[in-house]
C-alpha positions as CSV (number, residue, x, y, z in Angstrom):
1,X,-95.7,-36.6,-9.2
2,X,-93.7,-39.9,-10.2
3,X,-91.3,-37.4,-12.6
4,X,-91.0,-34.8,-9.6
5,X,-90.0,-37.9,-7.1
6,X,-87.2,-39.1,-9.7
7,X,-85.7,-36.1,-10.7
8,X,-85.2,-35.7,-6.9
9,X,-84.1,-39.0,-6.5
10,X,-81.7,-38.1,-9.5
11,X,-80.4,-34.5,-7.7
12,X,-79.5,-36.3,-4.5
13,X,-77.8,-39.1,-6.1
14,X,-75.8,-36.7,-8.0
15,X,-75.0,-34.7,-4.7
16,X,-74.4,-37.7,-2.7
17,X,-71.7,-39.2,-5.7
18,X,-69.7,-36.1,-5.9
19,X,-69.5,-35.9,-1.8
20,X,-68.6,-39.5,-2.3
21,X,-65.7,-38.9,-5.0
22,X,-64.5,-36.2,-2.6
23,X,-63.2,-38.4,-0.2
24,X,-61.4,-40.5,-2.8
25,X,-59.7,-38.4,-5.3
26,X,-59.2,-34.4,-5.6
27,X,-61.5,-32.3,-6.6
28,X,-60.0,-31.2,-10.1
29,X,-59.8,-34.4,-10.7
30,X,-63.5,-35.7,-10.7
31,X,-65.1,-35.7,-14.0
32,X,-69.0,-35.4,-14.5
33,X,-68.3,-39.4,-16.4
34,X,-67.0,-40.2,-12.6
35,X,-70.1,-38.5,-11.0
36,X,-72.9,-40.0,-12.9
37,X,-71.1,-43.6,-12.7
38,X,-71.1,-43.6,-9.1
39,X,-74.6,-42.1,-9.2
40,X,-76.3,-44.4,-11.7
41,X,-77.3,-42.1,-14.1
42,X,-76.4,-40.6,-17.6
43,X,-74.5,-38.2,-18.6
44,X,-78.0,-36.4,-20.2
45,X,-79.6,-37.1,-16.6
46,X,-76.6,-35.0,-15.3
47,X,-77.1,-32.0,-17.7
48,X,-80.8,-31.8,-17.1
49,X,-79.8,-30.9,-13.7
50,X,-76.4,-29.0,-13.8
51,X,-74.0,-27.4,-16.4
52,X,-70.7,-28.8,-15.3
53,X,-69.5,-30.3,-11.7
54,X,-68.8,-26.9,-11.0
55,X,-72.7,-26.1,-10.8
56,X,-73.3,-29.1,-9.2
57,X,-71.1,-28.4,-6.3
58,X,-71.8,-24.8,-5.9
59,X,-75.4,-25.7,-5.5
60,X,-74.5,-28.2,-3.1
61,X,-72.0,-25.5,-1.4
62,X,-75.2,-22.7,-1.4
63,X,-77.5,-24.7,0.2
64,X,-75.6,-24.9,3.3
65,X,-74.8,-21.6,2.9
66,X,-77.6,-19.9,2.4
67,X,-79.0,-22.0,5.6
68,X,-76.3,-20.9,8.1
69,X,-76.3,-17.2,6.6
70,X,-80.5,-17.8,7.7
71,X,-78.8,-18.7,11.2
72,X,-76.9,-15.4,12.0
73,X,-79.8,-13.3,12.0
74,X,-80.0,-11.1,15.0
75,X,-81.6,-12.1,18.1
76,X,-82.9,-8.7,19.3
77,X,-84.1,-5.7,17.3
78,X,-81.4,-3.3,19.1
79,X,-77.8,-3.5,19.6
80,X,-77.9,-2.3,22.9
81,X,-80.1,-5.2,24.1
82,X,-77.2,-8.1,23.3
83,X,-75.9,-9.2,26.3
84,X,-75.0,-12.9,27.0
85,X,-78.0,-14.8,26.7
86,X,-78.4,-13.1,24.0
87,X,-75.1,-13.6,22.2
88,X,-75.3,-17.3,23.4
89,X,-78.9,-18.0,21.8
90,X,-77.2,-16.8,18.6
91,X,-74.1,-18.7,18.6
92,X,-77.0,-21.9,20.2
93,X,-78.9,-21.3,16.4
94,X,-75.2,-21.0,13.9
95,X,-74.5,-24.4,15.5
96,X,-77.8,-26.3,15.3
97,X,-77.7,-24.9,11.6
98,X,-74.2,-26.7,11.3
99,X,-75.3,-29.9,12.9
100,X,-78.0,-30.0,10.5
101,X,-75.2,-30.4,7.7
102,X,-72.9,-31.8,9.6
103,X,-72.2,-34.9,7.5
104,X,-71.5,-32.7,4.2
105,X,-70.1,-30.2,6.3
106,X,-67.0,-32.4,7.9
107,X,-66.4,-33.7,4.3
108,X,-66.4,-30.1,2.9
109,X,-64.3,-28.7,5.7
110,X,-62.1,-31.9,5.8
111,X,-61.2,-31.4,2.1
112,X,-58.7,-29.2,1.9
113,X,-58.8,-28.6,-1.5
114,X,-61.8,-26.9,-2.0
115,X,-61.5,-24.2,0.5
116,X,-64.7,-24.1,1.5
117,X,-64.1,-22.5,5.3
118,X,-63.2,-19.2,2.9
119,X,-66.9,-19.4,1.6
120,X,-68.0,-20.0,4.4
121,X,-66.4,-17.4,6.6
122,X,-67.3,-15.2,3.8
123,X,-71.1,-15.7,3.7
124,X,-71.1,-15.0,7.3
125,X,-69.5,-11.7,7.2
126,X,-71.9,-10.9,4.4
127,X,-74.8,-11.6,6.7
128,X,-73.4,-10.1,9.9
129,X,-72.7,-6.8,8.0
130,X,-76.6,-6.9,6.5
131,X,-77.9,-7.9,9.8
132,X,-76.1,-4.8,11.1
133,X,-77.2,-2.6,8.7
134,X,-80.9,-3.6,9.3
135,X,-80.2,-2.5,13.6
136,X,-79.5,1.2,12.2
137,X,-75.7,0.4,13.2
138,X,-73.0,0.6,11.0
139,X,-71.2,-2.8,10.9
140,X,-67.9,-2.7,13.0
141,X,-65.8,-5.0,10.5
142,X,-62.7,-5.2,12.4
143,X,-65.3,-7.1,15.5
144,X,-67.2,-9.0,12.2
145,X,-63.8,-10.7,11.3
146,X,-62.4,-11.3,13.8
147,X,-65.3,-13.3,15.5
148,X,-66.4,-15.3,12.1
149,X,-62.9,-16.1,11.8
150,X,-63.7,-17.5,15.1
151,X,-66.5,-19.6,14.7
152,X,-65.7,-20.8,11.5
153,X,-62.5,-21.9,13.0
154,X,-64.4,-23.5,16.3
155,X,-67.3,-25.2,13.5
156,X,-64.3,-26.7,11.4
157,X,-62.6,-28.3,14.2
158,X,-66.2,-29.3,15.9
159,X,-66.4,-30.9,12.8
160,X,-63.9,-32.3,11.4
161,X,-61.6,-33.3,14.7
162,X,-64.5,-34.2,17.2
163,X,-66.8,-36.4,18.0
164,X,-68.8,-33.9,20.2
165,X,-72.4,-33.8,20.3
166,X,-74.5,-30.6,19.8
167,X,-75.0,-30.2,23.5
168,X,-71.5,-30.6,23.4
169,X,-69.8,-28.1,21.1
170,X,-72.4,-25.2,22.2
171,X,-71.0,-25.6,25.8
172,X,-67.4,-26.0,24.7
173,X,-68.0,-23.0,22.6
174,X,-69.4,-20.8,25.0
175,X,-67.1,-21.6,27.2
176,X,-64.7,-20.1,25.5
177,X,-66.4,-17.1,24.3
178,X,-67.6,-16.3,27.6
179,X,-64.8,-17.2,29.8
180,X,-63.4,-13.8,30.6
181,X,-66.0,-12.0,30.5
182,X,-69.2,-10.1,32.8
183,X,-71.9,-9.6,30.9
184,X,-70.0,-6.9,29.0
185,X,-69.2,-9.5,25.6
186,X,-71.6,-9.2,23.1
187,X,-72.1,-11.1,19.4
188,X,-74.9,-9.9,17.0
């Protein structure tokens, strides 16, 4: 139990030096040396968990993902029963995922560098297309782009440019995506 508890501790100090180092220097330029200084650990502590830096941040990056991909599973069984409410509880659970990483997230998104808005946006196409395929509709990708272009956009500046609160963003963001609408606008 003791060994399980360390090589935790040892993971999230890992995690937490390399989201550290990101503020501070460019990603390229981080070595693993870098990482397990500022984590207090050796460089054999650092390969019992990852390969390379390069492991160690995709895990980090695949947590999150695989958390907010979790997050844009449909709300309804049938397409034809998303109508605001709907559409709102489902944008309501993408952003409580998000605030849930929020710290990591604003570095991540505030770090140019590693462009991880693209992964992001991505992942979420990924699920939206799956989650349409499993409603017996055949995903409409032009619709799928366009609005995860859009919340990864609205998520990035939430973010990384505001100090809104969850309460906060969901109404700014539904405002938006409702504004111009009857009950006619729909999102998985």
């Amino acid at each position: 139990m003791n060994q399980d508890l360390r090589f935790r501790r040892v993971e999230e100090s890992l995690r937490t030096a390399l989201l550290t180092l990101l503020k501070e220097k460019a990603y390229r330029k981080i070595t693993v040396t870098d990482i397990c200084q500022l984590a207090k650990c050796s460089r054999n502590a650092f390969y019992l968990h990852y390969e390379s830096k390069e492991n160690l941040y995709h895990a980090i990056l695949m947590d999150i993902i695989v958390d907010i991909e979790e997050s844009c599973r449909p709300v309804v069984e049938n397409i034809s029963d998303i109508g605001v409410a709907e559409s709102k509880e489902y944008l309501s659970n993408i952003l409580s995922t998000v605030e849930k990483h929020r710290a990591i997230l604003s570095q991540l998104l505030g770090n140019k560098q590693v462009h991880f808005s693209d992964s992001l946006k991505d992942s979420m196409v990924e699920a939206m297309c799956a989650y349409s395929k499993t409603m017996n509709h055949d995903p409409d990708l032009d619709y799928i782009h366009y609005t995860t272009s859009g919340i990864v956009g609205f998520i990035e500046y939430w973010v990384v440019h505001t100090e809104y609160t969850l309460e906060e963003a969901k109404e700014k963001l539904f405002n938006i995506t409702f504004q111009n609408t009857d009950s006619e606008n729909n999102l998985l």
